[in-house]
N, C-alpha and C positions, 0 to 999 in steps of 0.2 A: 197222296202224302199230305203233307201239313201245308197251309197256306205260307206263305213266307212274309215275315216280318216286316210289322209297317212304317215303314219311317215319316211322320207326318213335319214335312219342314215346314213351320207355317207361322207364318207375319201377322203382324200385329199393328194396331195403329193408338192402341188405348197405352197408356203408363198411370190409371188409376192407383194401380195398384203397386205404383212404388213407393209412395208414400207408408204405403202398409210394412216395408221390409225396411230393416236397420242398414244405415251406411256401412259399410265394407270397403276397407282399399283393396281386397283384391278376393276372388271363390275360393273357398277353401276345396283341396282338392281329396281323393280317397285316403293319400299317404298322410296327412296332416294327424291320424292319431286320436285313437276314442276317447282320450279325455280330452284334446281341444275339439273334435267334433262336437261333443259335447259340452262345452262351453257356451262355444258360437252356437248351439241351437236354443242353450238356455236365455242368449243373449237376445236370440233374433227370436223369442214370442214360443219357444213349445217346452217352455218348461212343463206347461199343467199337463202335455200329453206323455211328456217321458218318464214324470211323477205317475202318473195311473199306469203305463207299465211295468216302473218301477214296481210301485205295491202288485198290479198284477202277477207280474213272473218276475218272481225273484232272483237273483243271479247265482246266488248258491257265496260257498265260499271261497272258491277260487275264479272271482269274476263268471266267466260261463265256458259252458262246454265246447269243443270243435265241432263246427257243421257248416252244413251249405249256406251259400246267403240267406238271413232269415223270412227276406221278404216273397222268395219262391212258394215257401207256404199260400200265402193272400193272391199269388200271381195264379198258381194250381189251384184255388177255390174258383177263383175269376174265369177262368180257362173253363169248368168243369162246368158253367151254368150255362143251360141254356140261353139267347137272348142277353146275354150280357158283354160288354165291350168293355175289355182291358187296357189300361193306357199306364204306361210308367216312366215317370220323369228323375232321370239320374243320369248319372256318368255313363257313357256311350260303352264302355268297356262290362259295365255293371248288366245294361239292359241285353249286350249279347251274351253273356256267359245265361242267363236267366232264362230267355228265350229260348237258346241250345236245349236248357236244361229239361223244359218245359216242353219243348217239342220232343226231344228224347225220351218223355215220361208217356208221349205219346198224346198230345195235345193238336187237336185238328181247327185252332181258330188261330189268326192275327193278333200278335202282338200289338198296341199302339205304343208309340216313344214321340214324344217331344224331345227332340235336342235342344241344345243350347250351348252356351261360353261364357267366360267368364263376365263380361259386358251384360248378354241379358239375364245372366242368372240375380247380381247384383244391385240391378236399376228395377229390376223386376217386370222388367217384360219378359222372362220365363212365364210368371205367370198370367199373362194378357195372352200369350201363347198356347196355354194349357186350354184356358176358357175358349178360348175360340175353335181349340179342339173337339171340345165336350157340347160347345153348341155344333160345331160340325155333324157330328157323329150321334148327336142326339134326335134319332128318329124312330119313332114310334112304332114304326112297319116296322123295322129291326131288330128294336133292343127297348129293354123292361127298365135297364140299367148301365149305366156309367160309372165304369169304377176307375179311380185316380192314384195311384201308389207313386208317393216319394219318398225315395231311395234315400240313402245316407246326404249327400253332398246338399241335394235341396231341402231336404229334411233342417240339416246343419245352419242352411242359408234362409231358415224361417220362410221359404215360401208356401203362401198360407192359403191351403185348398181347403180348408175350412168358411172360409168364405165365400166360396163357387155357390152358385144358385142351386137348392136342393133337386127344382125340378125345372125340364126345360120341356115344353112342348110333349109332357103328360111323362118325361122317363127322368128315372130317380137317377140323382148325382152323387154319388159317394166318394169323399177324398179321405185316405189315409197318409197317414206315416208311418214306414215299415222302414227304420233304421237298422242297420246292423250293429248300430251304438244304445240302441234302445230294447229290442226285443232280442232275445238269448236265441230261440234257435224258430225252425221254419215249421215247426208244429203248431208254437207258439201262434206264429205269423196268421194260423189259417182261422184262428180263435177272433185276431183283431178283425182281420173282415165279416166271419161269420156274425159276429156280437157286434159289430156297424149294421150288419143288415139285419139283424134280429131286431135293433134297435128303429131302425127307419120301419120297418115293418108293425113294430109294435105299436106304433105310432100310429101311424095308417088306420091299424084295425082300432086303435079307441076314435078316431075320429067319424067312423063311418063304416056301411059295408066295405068289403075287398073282392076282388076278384077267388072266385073258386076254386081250388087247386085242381088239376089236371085229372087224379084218381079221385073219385068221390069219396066222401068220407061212408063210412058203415053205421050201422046206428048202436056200434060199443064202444068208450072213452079208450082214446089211444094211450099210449106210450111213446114219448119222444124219445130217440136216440141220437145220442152228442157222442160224433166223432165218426171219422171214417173207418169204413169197415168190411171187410171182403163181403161182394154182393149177395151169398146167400146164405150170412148174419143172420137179416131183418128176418128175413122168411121163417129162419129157422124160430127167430124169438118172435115172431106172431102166432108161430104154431104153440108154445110154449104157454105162451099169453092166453089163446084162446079158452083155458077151461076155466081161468080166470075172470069169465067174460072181460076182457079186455083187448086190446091190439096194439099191434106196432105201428108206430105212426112215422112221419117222415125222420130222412136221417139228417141231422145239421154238423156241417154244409153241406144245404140243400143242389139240389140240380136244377133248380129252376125256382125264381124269385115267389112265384106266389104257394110254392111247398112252404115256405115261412110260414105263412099265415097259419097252415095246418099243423105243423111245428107248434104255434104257439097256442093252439086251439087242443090240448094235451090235459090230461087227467095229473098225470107226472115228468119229470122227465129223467133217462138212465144215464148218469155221465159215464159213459161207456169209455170214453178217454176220460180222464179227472182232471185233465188242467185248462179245459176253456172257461177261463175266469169270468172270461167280459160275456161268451152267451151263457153262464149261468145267473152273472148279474142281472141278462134282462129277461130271463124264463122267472127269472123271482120277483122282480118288476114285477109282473104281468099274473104275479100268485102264483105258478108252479111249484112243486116241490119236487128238490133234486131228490135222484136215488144213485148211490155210489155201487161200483163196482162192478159185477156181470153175470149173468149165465155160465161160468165156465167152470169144467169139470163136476162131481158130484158135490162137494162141498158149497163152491160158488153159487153152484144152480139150485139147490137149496136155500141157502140165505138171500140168494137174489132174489127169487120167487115169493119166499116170506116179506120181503123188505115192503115187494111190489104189493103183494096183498096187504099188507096193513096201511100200509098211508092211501092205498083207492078203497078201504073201507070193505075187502071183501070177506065171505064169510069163513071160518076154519075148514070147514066141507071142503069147499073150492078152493081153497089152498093145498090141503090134504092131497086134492085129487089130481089138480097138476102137477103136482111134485109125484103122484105114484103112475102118472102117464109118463114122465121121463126120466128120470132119475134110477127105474134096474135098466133100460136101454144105455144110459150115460156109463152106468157101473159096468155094463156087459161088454161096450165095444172099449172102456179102458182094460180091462181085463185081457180082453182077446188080442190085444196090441200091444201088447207092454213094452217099454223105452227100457233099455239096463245098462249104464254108465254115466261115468262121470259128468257134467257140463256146466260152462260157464254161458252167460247169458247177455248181451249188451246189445241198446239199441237206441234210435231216436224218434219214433214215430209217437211214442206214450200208452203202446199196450203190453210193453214190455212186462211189470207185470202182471199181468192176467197171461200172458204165454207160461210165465215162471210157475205161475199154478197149475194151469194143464201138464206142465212137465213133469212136476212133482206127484202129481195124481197119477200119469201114466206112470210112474216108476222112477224116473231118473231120478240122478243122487247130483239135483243143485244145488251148487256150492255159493252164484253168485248173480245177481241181477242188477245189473248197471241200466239207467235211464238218463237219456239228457234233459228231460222233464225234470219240473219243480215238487214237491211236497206239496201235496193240497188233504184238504179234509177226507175226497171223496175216491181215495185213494189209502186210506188209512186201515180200512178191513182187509183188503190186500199186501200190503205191507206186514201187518200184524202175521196175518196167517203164513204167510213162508217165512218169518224171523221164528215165528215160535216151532217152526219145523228147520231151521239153523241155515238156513240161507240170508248172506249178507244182503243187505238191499243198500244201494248208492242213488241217490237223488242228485242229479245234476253232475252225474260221474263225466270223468274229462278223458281221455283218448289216456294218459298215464295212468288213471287208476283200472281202465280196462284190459290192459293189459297187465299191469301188476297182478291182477286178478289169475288171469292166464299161467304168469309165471310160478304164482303162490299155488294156485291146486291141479296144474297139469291137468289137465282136463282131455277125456277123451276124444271132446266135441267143445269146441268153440263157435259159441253165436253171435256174432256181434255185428259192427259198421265194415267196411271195407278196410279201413287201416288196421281193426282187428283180425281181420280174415287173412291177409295179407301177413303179418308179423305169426299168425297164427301157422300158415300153412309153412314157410319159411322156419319154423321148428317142428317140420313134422308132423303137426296135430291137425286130425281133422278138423275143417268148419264152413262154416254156412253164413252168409248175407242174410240178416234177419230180415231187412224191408222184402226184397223179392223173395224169399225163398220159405220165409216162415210165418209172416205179418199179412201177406197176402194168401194164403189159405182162412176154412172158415175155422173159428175159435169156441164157438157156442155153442149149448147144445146138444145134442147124437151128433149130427155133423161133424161140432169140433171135438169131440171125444173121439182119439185114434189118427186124426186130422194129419200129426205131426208124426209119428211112431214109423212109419214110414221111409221117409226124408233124412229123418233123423236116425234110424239104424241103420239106413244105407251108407249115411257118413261116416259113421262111426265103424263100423265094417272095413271101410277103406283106409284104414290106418296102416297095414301092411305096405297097400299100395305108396304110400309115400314112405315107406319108411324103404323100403326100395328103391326109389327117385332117391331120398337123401345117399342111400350108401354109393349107388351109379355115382351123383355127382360129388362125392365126396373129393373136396381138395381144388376142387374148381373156385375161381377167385369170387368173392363179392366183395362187398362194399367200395373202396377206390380201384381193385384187383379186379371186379369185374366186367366181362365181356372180351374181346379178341384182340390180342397186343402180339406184337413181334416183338419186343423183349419186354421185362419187367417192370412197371410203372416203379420209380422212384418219389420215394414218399417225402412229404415234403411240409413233418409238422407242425415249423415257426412258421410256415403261412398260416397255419390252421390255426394257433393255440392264438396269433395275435386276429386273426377272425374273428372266434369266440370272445377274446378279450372285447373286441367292439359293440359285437351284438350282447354280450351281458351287461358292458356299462348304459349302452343306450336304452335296454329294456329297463335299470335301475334307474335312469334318469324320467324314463315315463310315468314309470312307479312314483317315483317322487311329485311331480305333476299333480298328477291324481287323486295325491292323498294331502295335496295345499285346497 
């Protein structure tokens, strides 16, 4: 099983580095509230980094959507590379919930944690403590890289890992900020690290040779693929690519620091997800040119393949021909699979939709696609194409409009997050967890033609079956009424309504905050 989490308690003798952080009578702690979190960070020196967030991922217009802590994205890229040592400096209750999660996604390396209190957080031997970790752990036989994520509270209290040494004893140092007051959600998250280490990499290679990546390169210009992706995606769009003469080239975020290199050593690149802002900032740094959208379904895989052949300059021939090697396979196994019902669609991962277009090509009749992603450019042909086929698209949709969605078109099948799944099942209606159950299949392709049609008419099928559970427990108590009572909970709604009274004047008092 998974190594268990490392708590590095570890002293310090330097206070260089207090001089570098703002006086504070006292840490500010989780409850203190995202607009004075973000005050005190603006105070304590990260305005310029939560300003480049800012512009990066937009918050939408009801501030941002519900989701897990954002910084688990950057922690799960960390985790997933070879040779690299994860280290996160936050509130103790922060780094285990994170770790859990992280280990439960199935992560077989050590957490590192710096603790600390309210004394070293504020004189700034937090950060004399941090450094002495990163030279600790900074060995060469081990590790390519050192990654350093501060959490909300250090984030808030300006300790500034921007100043750690880039490199120590030949392995790269990378400090971010992954606030929960700064970046919207944990997709986001995986974009700041991948686009920190695109950035330190790109760097690297203008200075000099690099180390070689692990698979040799081929002698056809690749394709870079931006964003995570069920593992036999790439395969599938190398084969796709091949009459192209071209290939698929690493996927970012990489599994291993010197896949960068090959990463950036690219013809083009596919933003297979559309919102990693910061590595598309430095794939264009470095002269890449992005290509939006994907291989999915007949339509998709058609304008993807055209997109791909005209900016690598290849001829109509070969264009032609890869499109007539896949495209009646793609037509054939949607045909032979057809989806027939209604469904709603919601998710946080950022391929939500490009699922929404495989849906709609096998058949189904979507009515809606929620994303906790942002609006970006490279996501715009996608968007187009299911609006003008009368599917709602919500950018940066929030846990109320995903279910309004639910309630407006009764949906046979519901796809969403787990509070979706959950309010979904609990009326009856089928549905499905899109990260596990629909996000982790492949998408592209023959592959992911027919992919879903499956999964999804088996749920959809089972509507009977709950609709039986609902008649069985018809009259059984929920909400304060439910579970096992020897006589009848008496209700008790002047506690409740003066409850509510509280928590809406304090949320309108934060509001107010916020908007001085």
């Amino acid at each position: 099983m998974s190594d268990p989490v490392v708590h590095q308690a570890i002293s310090a003798q330097s206070g260089a580095a207090a001089a570098l952080l703002p006086a504070q009578p006292e840490a500010l702690g989780c409850h203190a509230g995202k607009a004075e979190l973000k005050r005190a960070a603006d105070a304590a020196g990260k305005s310029e980094v939560l300003a480049r967030y800012a512009a990066d991922y937009p918050a939408g217009p009801h501030d941002q959507p519900q989701s897990m802590c954002p910084a688990f994205g950057s922690l799960r890229v960390g985790l997933r590379m070879r040779r690299t040592a994860t280290v996160l400096s936050g509130s103790a209750c922060c780094v285990y919930g994170l770790t859990f999660t992280s280990h439960f996604y199935g992560a077989r390396r050590s957490v590192g944690y710096v603790p600390f209190n309210s004394e070293t957080l504020v004189t700034g031997k937090l950060f004399e403590d941090i450094r002495e970790a990163v030279f600790k752990l900074a060995d060469p036989a081990n590790y390519d890289c050192v990654v350093i994520i501060n959490l909300c509270v250090p984030t808030a209290s300006g300790v500034p890992l921007q100043i750690l040494p880039k490199e120590i004893n030949g392995v790269r140092v990378i400090g971010i900020d992954v606030p929960g007051f700064g970046v919207p959600t944990h997709a986001e998250a995986k974009d700041v690290l991948a686009g920190a280490m695109l950035s330190y990499a790109r760097r690297e290679a203008e200075q000099g040779p690099v180390q070689a990546p692990r698979v040799p390169r081929g002698d056809r210009p690749t394709i870079a693929l931006l964003g995570e992706m069920f593992p036999a995606d790439p395969v599938g769009i190398g084969m796709m690519l091949a009459p192209l003469g071209l290939a698929a080239g690493p996927a970012v975020p990489t599994r291993e620091w010197r896949e960068l290199y090959g990463a950036l050593d690219c013809a083009a690149v596919a933003a297979i997800h559309p919102f990693y802002t910061a590595s598309i900032r430095e794939f264009e740094a470095a002269g890449r040119p992005i290509i939006g959208s994907a291989p999915v379904g007949c339509d998709g895989t058609a304008d993807w393949l055209e997109a791909v052949g005209s900016v690598c300059g290849v001829g109509r021939a070969q264009i032609d021909a890869a499109k007539n090697a896949v495209l009646p396979a793609i037509r054939g196994a949607l045909t032979a699979t057809p989806i027939r019902g209604r469904i709603t669609l919601s998710g946080y991962e950022g391929s939500e939709l490009l699922v929404g277009r495989l849906l709609v090509e096998s058949g189904a009749d979507l009515r809606y696609v929620g994303t906790a992603c942002p609006r970006t450019r490279w996501s715009e042909t996608d968007c187009a194409w299911l609006e003008q086929r009368g599917v709602r698209v919500q950018y940066r949709a929030s846990l109320e409009q995903d279910l309004a969605a639910v309630d407006e078109f009764a949906p046979d099948l519901a796809i969403g997050t787990t509070p979706v799944v959950q309010k979904a099942k609990a009326r009856a209606i089928p549905s499905l967890y899109f990260t596990n159950l629909i996000s982790a299949r492949p998408l592209f392709g023959v592959s992911g033609a027919g992919s879903l049609a499956q999964v999804v008419n088996a749920a959809i099928s089972g509507k009977a079956r709950f609709d039986e559970m609902r008649e069985f427990f018809e009259g059984v108590g929920e909400g304060d009424t439910a579970g096992v009572w020897q006589g009848t909970p008496v209700a008790r709604p002047d506690f409740r309504d003066k409850y509510r009274r509280t928590v809406a004047a304090q949320a309108k008092a934060r509001k107010s905050e916020e908007m001085v």
